[in-house]
Backbone as CSV, one residue per row, in Angstrom:
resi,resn,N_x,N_y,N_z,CA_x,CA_y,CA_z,C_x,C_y,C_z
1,UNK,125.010,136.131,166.015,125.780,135.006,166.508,124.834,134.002,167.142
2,UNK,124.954,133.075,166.862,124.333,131.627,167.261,124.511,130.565,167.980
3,UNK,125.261,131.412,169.385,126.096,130.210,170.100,125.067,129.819,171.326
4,UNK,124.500,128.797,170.896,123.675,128.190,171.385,123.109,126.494,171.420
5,UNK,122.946,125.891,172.242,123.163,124.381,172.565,122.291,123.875,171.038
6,UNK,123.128,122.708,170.273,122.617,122.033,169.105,120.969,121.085,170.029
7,UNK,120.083,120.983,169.596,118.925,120.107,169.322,117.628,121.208,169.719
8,UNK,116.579,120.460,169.581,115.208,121.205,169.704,115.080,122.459,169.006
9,UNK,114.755,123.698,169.710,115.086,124.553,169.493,116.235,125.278,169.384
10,UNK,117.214,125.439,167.958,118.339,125.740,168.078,118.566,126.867,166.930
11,UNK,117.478,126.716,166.309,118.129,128.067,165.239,117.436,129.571,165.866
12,UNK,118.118,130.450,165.388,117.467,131.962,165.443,116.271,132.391,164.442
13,UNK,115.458,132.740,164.604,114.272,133.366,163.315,114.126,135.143,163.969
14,UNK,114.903,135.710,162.598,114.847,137.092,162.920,113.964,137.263,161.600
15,UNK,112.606,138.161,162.082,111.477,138.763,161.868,111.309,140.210,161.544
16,UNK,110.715,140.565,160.610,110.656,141.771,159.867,109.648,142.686,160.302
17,UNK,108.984,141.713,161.364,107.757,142.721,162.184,107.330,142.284,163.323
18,UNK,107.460,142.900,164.503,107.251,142.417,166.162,105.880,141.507,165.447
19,UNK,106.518,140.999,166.967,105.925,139.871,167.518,105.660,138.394,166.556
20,UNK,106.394,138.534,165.948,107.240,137.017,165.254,105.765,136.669,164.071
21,UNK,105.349,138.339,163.174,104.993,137.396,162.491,105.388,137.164,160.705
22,UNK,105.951,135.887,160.786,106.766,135.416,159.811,105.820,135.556,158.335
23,UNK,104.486,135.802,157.664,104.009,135.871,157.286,104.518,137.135,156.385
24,UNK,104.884,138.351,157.056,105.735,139.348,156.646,106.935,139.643,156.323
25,UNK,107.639,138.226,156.357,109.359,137.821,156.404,110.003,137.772,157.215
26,UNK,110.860,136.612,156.978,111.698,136.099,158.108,112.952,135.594,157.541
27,UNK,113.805,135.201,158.445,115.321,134.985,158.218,115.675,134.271,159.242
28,UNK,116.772,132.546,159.305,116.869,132.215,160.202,118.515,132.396,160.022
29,UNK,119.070,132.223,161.510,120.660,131.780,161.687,120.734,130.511,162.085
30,UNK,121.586,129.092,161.802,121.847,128.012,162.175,122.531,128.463,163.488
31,UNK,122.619,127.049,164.272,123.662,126.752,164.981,125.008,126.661,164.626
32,UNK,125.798,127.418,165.463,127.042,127.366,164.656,127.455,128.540,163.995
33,UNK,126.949,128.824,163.399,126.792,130.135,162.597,127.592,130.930,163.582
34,UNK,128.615,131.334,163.991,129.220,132.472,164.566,129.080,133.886,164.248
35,UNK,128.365,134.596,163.398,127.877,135.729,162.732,127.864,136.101,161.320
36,UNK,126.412,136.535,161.159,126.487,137.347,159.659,126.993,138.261,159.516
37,UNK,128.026,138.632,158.828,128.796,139.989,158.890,128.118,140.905,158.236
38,UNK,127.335,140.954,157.183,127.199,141.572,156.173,125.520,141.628,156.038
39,UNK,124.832,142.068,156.536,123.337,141.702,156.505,122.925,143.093,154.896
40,UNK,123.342,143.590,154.498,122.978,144.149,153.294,122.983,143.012,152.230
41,UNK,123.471,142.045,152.180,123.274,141.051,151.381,122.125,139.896,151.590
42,UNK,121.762,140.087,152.748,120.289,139.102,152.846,119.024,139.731,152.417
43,UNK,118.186,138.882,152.419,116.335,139.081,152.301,115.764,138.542,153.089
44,UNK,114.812,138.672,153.327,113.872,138.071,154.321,112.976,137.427,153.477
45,UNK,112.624,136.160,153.864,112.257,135.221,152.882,110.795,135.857,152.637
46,UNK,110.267,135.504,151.710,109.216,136.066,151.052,108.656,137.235,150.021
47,UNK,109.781,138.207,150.821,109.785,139.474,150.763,110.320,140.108,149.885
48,UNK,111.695,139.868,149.716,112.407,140.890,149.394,113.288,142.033,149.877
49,UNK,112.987,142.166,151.207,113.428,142.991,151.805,114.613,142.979,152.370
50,UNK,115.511,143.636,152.421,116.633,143.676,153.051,116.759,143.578,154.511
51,UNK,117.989,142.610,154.909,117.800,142.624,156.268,118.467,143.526,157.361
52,UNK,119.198,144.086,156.605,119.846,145.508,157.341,119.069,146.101,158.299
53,UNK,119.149,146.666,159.571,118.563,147.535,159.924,117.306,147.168,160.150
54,UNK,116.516,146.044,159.752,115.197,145.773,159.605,114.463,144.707,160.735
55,UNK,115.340,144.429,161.318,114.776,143.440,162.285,113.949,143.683,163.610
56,UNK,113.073,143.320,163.324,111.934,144.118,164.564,111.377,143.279,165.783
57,UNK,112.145,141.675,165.577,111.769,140.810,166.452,112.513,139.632,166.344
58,UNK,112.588,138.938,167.118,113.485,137.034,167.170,113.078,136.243,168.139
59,UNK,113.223,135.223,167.636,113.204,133.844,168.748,113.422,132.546,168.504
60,UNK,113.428,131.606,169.418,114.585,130.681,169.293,113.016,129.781,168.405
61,UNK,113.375,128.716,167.215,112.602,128.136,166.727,113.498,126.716,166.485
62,UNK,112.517,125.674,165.791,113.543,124.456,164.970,113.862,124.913,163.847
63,UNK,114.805,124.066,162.747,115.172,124.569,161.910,113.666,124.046,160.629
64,UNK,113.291,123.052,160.999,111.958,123.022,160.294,111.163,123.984,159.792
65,UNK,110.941,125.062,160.866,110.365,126.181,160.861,110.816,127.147,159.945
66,UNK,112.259,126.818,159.283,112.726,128.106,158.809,112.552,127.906,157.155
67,UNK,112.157,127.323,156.620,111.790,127.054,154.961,113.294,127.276,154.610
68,UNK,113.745,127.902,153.434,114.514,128.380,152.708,115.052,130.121,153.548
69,UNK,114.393,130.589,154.537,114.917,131.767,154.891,116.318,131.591,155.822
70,UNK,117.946,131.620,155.658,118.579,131.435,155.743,120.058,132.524,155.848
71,UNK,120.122,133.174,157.139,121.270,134.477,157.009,122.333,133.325,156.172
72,UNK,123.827,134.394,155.448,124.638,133.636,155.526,125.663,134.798,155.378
């Protein structure tokens, strides 16, 4: 869930390996976004990997930051 103030830093980047590094895959949530229900249906961009169960780190980023990696 993504309820969090719109500008600057406003999206979520959930990370496939502590300490945020996205190099190994990543996944962002928009603002707004009230929850992914279903995370067996995502990837972590780059990767491949499923985002179930897999999240080992987050933090608040712009949405610039997030390429194409996108919960939905």
């Amino acid at each position: 869930m993504n309820s969090g103030f719109v500008g600057g830093r406003d999206v979520v980047a959930f990370y496939a390996e502590k300490d945020y590094q996205y190099e190994k895959g990543y996944v962002c949530l928009a603002p707004g976004e009230l929850w992914a229900d279903n995370l067996t249906d995502n990837y972590f961009y780059n990767t491949g990997k499923v985002v179930n169960d897999s999240i080992r780190s987050h933090r608040w980023v712009t949405a610039s930051e997030c390429a194409a990696g996108w919960l939905t």
